[in-house]
N, CA and C atoms as an extended XYZ file, in Angstrom:
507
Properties=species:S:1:pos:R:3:atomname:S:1:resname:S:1:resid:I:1 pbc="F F F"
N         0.827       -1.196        0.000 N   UNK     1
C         0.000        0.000        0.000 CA  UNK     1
C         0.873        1.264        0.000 C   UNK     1
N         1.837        1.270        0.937 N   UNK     2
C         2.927        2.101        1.116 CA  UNK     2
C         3.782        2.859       -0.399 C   UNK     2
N         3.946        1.500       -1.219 N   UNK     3
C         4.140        1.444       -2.857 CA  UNK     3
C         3.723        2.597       -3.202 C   UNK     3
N         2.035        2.088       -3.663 N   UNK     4
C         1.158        2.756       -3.981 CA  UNK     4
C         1.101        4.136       -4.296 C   UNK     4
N         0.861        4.354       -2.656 N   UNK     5
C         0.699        5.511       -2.390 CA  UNK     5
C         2.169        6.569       -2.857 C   UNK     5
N         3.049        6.214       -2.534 N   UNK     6
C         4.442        6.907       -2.885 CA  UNK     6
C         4.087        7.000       -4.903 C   UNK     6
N         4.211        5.781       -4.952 N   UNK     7
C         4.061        6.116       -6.898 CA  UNK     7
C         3.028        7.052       -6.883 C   UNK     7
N         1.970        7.010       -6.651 N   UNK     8
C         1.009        7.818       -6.760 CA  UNK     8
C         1.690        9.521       -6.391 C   UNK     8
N         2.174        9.743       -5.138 N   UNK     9
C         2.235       11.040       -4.943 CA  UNK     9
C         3.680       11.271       -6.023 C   UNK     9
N         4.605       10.367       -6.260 N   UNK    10
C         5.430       10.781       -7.418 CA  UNK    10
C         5.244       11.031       -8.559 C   UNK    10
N         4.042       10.807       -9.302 N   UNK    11
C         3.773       10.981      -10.863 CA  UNK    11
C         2.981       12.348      -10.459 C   UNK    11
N         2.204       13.255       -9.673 N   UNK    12
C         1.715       13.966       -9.417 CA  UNK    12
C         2.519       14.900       -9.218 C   UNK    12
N         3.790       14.176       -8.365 N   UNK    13
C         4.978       15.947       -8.407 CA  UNK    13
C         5.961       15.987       -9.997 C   UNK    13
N         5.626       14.784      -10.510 N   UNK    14
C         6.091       14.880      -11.758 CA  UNK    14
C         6.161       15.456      -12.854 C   UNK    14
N         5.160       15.492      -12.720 N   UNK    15
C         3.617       16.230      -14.035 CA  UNK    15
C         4.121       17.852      -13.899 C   UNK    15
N         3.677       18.084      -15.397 N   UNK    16
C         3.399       19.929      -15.285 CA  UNK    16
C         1.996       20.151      -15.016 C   UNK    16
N         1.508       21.170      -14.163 N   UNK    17
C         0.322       21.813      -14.131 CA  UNK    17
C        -0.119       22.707      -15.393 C   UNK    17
N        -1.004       22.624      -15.643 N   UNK    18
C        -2.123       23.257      -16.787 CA  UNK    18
C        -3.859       23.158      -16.805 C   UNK    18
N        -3.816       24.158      -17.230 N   UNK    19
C        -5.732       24.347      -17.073 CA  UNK    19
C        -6.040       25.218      -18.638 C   UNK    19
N        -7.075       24.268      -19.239 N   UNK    20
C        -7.515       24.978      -20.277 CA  UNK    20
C        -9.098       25.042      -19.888 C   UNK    20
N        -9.493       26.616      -20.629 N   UNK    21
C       -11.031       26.560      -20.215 CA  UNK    21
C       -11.461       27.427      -21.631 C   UNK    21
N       -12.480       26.847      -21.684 N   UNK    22
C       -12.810       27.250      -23.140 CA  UNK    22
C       -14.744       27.391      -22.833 C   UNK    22
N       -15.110       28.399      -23.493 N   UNK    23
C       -16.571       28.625      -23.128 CA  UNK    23
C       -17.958       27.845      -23.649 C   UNK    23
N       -17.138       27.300      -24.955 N   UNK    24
C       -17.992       26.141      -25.522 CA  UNK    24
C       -17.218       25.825      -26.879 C   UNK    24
N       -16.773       24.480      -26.944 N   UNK    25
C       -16.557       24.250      -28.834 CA  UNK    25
C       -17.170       24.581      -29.775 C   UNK    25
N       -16.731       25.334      -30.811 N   UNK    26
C       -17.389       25.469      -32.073 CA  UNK    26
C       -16.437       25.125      -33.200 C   UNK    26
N       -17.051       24.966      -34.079 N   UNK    27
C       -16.887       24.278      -35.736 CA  UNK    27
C       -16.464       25.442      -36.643 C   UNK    27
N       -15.400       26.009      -36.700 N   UNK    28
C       -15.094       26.825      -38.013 CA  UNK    28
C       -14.791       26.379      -38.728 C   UNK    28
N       -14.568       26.901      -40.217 N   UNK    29
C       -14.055       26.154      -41.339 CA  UNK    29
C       -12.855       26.234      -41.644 C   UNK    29
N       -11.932       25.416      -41.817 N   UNK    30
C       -10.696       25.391      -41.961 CA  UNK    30
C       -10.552       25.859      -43.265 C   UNK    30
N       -11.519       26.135      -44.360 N   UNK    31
C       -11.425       26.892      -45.360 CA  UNK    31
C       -12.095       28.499      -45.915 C   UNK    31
N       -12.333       28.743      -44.514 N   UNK    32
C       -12.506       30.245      -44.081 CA  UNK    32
C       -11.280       31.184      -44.751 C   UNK    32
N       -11.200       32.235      -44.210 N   UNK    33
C       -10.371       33.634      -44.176 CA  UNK    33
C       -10.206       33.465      -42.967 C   UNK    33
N        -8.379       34.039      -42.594 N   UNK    34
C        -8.863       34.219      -40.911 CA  UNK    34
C        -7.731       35.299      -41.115 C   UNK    34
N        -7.801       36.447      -39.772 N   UNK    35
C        -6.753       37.127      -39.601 CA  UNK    35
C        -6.199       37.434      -38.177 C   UNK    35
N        -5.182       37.483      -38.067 N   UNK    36
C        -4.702       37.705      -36.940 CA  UNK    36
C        -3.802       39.211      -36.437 C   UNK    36
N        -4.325       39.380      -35.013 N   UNK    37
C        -3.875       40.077      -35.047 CA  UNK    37
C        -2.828       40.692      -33.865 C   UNK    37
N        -2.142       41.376      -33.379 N   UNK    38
C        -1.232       41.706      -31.969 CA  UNK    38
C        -2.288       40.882      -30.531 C   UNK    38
N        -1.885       40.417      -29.845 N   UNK    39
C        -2.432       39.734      -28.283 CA  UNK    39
C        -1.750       41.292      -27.530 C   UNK    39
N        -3.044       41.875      -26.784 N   UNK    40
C        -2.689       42.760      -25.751 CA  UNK    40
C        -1.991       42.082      -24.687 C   UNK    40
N        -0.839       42.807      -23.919 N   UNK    41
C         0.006       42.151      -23.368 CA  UNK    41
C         0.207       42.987      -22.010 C   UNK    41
N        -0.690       42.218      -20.834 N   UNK    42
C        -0.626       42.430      -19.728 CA  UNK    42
C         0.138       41.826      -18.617 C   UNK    42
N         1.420       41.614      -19.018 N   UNK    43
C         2.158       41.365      -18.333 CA  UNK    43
C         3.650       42.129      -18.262 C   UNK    43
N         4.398       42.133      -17.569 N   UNK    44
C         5.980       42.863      -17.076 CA  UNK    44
C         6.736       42.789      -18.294 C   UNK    44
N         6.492       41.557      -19.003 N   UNK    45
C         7.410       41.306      -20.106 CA  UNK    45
C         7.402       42.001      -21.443 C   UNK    45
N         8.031       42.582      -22.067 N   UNK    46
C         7.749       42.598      -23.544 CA  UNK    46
C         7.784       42.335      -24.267 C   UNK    46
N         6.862       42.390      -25.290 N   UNK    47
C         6.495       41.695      -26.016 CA  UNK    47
C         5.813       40.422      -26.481 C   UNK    47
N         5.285       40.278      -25.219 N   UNK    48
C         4.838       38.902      -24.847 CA  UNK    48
C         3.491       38.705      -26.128 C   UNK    48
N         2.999       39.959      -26.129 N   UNK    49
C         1.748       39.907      -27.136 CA  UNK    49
C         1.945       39.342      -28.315 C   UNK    49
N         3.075       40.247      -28.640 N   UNK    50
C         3.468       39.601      -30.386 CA  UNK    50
C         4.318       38.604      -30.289 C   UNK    50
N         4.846       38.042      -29.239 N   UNK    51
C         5.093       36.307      -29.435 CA  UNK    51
C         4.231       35.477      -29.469 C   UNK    51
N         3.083       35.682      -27.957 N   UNK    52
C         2.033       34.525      -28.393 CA  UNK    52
C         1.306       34.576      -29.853 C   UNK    52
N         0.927       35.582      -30.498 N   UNK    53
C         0.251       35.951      -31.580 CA  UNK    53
C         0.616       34.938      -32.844 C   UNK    53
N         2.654       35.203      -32.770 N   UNK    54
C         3.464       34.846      -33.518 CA  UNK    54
C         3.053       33.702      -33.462 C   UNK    54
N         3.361       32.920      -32.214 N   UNK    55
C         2.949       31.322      -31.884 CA  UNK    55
C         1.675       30.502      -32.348 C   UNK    55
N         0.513       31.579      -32.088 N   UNK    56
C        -0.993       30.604      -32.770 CA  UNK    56
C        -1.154       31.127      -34.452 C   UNK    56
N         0.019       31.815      -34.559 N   UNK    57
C        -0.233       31.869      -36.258 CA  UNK    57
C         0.291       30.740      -36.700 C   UNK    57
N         1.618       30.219      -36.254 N   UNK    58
C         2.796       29.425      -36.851 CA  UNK    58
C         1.952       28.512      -36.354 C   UNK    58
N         0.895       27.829      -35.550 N   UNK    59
C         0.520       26.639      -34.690 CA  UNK    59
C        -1.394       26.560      -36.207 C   UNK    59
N        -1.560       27.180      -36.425 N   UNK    60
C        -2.684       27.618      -37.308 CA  UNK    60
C        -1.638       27.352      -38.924 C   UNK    60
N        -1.063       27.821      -38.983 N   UNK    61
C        -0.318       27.847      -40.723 CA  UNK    61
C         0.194       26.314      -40.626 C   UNK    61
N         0.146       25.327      -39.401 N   UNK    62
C         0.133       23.696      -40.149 CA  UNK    62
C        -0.889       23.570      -39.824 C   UNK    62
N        -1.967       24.455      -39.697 N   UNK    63
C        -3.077       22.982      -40.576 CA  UNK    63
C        -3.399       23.736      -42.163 C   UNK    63
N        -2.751       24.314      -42.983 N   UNK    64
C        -2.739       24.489      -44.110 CA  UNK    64
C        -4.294       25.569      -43.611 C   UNK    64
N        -4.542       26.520      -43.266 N   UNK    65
C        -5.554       27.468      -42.615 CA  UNK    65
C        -5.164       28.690      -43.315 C   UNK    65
N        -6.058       29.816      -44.320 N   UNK    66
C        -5.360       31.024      -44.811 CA  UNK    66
C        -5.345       32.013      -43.923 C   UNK    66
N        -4.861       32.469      -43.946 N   UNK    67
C        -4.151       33.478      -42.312 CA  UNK    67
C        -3.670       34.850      -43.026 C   UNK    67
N        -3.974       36.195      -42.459 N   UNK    68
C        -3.451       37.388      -43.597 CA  UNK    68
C        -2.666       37.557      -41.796 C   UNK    68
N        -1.574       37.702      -41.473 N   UNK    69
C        -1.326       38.808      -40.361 CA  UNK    69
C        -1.009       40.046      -40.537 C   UNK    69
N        -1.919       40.560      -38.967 N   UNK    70
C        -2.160       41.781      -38.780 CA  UNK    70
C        -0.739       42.178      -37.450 C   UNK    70
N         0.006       41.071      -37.033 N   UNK    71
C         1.080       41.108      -36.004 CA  UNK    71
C         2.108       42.711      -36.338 C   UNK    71
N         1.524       43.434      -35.680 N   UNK    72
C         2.023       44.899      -35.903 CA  UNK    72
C         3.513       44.457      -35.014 C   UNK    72
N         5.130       45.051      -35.408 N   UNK    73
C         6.235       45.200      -34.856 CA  UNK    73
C         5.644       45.982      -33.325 C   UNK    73
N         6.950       45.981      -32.463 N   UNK    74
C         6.982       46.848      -31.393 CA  UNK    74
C         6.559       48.551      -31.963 C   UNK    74
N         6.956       49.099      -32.731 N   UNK    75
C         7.320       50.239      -33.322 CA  UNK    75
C         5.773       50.794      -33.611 C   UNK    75
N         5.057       49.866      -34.193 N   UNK    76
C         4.116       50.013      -34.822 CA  UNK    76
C         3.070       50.356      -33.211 C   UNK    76
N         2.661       49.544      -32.255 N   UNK    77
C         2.277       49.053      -31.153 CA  UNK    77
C         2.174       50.870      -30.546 C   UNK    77
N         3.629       51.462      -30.348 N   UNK    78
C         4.122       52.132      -29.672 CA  UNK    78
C         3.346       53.763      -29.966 C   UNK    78
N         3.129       53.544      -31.215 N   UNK    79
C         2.412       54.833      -32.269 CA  UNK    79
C         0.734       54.559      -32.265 C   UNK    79
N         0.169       53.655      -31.565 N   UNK    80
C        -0.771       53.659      -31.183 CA  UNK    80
C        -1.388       54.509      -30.272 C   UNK    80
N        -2.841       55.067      -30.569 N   UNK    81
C        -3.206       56.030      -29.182 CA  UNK    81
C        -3.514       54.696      -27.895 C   UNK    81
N        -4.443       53.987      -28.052 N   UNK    82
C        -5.042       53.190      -27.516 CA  UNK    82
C        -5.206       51.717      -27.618 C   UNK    82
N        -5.575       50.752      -26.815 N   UNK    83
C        -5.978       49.455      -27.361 CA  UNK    83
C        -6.875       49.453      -28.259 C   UNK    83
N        -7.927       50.342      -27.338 N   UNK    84
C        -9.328       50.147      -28.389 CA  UNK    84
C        -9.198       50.540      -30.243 C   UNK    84
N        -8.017       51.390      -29.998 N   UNK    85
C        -7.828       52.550      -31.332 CA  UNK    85
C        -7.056       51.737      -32.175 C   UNK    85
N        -6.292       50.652      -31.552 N   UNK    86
C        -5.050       49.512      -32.651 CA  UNK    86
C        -6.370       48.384      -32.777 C   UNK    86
N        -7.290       47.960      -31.926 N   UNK    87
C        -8.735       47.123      -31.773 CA  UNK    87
C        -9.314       47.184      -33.411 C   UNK    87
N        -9.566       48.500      -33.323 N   UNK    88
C       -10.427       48.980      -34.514 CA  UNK    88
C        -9.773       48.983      -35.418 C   UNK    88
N        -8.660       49.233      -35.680 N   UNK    89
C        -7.682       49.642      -37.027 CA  UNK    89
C        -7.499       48.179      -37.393 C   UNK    89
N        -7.212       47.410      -36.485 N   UNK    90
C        -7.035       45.586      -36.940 CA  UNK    90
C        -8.399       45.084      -37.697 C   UNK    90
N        -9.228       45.487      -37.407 N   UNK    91
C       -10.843       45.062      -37.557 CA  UNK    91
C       -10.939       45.466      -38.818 C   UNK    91
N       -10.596       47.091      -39.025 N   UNK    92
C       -10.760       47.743      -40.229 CA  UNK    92
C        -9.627       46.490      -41.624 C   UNK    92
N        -8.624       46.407      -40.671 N   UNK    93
C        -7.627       45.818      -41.639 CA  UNK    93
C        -8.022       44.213      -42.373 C   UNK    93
N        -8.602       43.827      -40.963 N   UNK    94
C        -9.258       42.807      -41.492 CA  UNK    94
C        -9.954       42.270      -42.779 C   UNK    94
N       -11.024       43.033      -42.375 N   UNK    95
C       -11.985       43.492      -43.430 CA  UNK    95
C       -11.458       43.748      -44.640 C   UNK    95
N       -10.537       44.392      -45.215 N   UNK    96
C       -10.032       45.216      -46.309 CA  UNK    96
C        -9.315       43.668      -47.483 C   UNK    96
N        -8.532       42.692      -46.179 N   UNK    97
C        -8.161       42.100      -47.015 CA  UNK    97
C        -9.589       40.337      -46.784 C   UNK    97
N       -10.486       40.732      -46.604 N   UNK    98
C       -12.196       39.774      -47.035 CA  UNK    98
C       -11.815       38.606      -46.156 C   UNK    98
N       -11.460       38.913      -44.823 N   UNK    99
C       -10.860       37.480      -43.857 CA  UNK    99
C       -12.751       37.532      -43.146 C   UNK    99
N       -12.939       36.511      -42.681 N   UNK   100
C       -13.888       36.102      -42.192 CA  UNK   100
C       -13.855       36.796      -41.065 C   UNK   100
N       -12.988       35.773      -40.360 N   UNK   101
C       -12.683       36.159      -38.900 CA  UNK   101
C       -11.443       36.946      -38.556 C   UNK   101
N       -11.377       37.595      -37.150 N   UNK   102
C       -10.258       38.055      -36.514 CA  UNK   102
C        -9.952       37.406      -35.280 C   UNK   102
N        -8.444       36.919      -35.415 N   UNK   103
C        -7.861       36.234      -34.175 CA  UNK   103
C        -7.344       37.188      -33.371 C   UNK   103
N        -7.502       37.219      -32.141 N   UNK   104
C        -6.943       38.351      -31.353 CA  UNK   104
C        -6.767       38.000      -29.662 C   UNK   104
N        -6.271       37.955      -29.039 N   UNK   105
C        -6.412       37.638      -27.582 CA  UNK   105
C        -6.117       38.547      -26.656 C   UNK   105
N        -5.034       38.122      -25.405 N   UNK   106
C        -4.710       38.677      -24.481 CA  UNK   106
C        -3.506       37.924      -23.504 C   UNK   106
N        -2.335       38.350      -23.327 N   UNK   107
C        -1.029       37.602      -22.290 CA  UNK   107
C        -1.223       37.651      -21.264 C   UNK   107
N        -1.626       36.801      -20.175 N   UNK   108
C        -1.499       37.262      -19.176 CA  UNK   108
C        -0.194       37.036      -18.369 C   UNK   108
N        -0.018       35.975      -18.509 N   UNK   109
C         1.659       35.519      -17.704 CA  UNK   109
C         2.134       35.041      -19.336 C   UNK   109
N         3.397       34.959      -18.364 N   UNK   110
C         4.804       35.027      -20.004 CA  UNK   110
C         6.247       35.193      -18.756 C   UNK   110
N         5.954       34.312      -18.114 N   UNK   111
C         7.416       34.189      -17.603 CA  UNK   111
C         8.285       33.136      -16.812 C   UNK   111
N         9.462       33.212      -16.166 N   UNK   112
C        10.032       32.323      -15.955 CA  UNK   112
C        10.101       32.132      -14.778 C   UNK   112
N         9.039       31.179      -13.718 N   UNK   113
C         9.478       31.514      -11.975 CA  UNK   113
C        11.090       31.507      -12.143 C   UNK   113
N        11.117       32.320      -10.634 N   UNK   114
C        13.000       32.721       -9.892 CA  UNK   114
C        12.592       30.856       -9.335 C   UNK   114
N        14.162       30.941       -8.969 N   UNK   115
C        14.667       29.582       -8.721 CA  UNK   115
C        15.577       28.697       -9.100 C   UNK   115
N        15.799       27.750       -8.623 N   UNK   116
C        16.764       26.758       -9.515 CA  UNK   116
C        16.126       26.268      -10.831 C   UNK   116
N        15.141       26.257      -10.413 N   UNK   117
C        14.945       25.375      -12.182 CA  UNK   117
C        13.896       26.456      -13.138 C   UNK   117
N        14.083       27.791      -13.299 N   UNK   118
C        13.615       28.644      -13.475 CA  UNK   118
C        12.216       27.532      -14.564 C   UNK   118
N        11.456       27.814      -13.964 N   UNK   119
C         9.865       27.084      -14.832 CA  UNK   119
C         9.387       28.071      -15.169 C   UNK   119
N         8.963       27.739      -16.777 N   UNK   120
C         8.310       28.462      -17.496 CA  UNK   120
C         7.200       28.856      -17.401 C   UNK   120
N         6.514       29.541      -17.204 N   UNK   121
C         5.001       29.796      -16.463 CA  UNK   121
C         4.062       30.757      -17.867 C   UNK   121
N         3.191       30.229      -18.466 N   UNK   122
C         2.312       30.984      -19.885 CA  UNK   122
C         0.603       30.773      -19.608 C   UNK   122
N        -0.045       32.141      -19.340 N   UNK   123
C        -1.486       31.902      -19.664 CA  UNK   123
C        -1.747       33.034      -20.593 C   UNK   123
N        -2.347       32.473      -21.545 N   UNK   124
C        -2.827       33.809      -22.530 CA  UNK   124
C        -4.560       32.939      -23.051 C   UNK   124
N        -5.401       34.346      -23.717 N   UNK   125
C        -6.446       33.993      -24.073 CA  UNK   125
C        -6.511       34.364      -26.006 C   UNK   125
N        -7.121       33.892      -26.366 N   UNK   126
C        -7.613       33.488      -28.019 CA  UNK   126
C        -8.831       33.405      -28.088 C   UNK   126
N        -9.281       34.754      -28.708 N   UNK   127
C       -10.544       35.499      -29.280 CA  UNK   127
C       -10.473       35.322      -30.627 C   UNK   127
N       -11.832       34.667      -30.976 N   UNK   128
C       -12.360       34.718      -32.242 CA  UNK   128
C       -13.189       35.599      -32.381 C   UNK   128
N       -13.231       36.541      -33.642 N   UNK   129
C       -14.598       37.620      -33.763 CA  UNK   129
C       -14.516       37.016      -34.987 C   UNK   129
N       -16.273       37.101      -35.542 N   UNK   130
C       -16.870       36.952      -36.625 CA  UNK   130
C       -17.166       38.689      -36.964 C   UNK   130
N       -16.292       38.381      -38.025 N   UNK   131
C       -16.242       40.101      -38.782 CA  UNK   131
C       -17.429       40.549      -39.270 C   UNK   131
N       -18.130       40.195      -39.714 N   UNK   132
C       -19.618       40.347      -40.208 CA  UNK   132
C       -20.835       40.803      -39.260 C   UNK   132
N       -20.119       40.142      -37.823 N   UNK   133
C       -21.577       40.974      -36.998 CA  UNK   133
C       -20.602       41.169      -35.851 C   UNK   133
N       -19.515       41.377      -35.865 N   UNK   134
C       -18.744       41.790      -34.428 CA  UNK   134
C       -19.159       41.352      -33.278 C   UNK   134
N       -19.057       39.868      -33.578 N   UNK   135
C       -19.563       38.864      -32.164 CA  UNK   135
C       -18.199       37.453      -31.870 C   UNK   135
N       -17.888       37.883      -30.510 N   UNK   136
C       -17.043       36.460      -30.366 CA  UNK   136
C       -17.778       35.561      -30.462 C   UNK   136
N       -16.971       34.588      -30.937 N   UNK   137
C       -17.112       33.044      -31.706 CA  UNK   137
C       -16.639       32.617      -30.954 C   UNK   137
N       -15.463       32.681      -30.128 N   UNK   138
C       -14.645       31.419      -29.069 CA  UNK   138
C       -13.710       32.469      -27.997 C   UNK   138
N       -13.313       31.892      -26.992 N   UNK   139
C       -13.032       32.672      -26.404 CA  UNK   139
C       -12.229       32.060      -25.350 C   UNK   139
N       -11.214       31.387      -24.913 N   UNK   140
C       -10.465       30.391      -24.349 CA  UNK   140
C        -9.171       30.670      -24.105 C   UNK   140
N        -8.956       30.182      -22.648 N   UNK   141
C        -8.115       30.312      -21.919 CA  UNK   141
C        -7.074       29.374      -21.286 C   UNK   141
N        -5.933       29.662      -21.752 N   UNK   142
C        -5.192       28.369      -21.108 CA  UNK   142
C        -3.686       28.933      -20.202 C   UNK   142
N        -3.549       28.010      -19.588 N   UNK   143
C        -2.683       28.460      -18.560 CA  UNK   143
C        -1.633       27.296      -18.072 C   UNK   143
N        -0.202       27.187      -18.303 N   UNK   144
C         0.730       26.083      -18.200 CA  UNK   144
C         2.072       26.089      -17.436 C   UNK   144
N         2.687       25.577      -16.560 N   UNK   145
C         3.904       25.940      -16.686 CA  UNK   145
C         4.672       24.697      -16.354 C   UNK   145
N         5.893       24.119      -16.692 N   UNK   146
C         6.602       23.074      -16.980 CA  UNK   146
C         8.021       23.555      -16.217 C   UNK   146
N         8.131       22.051      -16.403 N   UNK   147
C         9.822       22.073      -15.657 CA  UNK   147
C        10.793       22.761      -16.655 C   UNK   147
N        11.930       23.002      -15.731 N   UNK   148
C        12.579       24.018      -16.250 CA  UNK   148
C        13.512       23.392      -17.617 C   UNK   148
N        13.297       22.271      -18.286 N   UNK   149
C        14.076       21.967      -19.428 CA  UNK   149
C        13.205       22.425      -20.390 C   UNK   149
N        12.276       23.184      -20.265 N   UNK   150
C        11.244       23.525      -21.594 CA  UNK   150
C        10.988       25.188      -21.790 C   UNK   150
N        10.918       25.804      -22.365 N   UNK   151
C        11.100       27.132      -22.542 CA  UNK   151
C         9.822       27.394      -22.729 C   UNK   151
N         9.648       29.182      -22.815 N   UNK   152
C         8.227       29.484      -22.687 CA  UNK   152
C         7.809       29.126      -24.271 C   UNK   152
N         8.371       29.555      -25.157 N   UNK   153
C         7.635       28.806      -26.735 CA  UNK   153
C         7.492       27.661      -26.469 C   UNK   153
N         7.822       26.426      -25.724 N   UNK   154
C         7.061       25.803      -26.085 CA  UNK   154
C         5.888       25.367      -25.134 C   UNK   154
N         6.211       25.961      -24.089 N   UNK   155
C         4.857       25.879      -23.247 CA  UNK   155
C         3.821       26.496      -23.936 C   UNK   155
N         4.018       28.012      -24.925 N   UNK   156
C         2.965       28.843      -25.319 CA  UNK   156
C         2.404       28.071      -27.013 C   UNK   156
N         3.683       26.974      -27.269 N   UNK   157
C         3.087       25.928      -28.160 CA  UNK   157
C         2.041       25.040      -28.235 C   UNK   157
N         2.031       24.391      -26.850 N   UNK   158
C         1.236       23.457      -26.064 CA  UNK   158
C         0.041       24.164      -26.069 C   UNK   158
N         0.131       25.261      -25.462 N   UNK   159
C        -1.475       26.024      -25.228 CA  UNK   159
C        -2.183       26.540      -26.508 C   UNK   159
N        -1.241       26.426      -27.401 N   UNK   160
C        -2.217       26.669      -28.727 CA  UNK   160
C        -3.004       25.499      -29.289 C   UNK   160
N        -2.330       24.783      -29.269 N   UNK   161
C        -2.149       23.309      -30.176 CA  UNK   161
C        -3.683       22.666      -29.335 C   UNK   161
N        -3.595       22.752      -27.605 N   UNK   162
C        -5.005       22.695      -27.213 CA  UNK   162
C        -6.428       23.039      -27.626 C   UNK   162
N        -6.154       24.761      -27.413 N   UNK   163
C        -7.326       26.015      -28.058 CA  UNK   163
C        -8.155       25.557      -29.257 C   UNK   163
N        -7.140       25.816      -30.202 N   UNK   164
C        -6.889       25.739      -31.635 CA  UNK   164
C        -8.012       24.936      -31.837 C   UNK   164
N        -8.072       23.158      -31.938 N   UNK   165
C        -8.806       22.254      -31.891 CA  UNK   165
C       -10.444       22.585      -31.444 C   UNK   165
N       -10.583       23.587      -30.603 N   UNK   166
C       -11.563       23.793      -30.431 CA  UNK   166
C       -12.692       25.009      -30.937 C   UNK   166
N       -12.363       25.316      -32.031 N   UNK   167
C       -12.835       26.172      -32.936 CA  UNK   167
C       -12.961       26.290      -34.113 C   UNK   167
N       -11.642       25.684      -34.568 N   UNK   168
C       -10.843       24.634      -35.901 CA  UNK   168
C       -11.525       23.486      -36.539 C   UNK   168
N       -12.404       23.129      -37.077 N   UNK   169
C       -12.526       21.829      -37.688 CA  UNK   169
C       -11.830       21.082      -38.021 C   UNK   169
């Protein structure tokens, strides 16, 4: 019993922690328009926005998915008045080049706990809007962090590769 119990509490300190929450699956067409655009980035780090962004484009472009990005540089970001004001200009941009949808989210963590085994720690969210009536379509949240032999790309890999599936046909 003693066994047991020890294996048991060892595969549990083993494991990485993660939580995905997603508000309900839906069915898009993998032969849609889609566009993507900067992830607002509420966290210490920079740039965290236009990496995850970077990440569910490159995690979206293998499943052969048409994708226009809207991933504005730092530079670009900086010459912005507002969220809402880069919000709208992405939307507008959208539109211009006939994408269905707009991919867009939010970073919340993007970093590395202090420590010996500095662990990668990533929660960000992935917004779908349907361009046609300016209504989210999906809206999901995931949150991961792994032992320290794995870096934050690929923890922020993992959390796409989850999402993705659930909106994606």
């Amino acid at each position: 019993m003693l066994k047991k119990i020890t294996f048991i509490v060892s595969i549990l300190l083993f494991t990485a922690c993660s939580s995905m929450v997603h508000k309900k699956s839906i069915s898009l067409s993998n032969h849609a328009t889609y566009a993507i655009a900067s992830f607002s980035n509420y966290t210490q780090t920079p740039m965290a926005g236009l990496r995850a962004a970077s990440i569910v484009e490159s995690v979206l472009s293998e499943q052969n998915i048409v994708i226009h990005s809207l991933i504005d540089g730092a530079e670009d970001i900086n010459l912005k008045k507002s969220k809402q004001e880069l919000f709208r200009i992405q939307k507008e941009e959208a539109k211009k080049m006939k994408a269905n949808y707009l991919i867009t989210g939010s970073v919340q963590e993007w970093q590395y706990k202090t420590g010996i085994d500095a662990e990668p720690v990533v929660s960000y969210t992935i917004k779908v809007i349907d361009l046609n009536n300016n209504t989210i379509l999906f809206n999901g949240v995931g949150a991961k962090s792994a032992w320290g032999h794995k870096s934050i790309g690929v923890v922020a890999q993992e959390i796409a590769k989850k999402l993705i599936p659930k909106f994606i046909n």
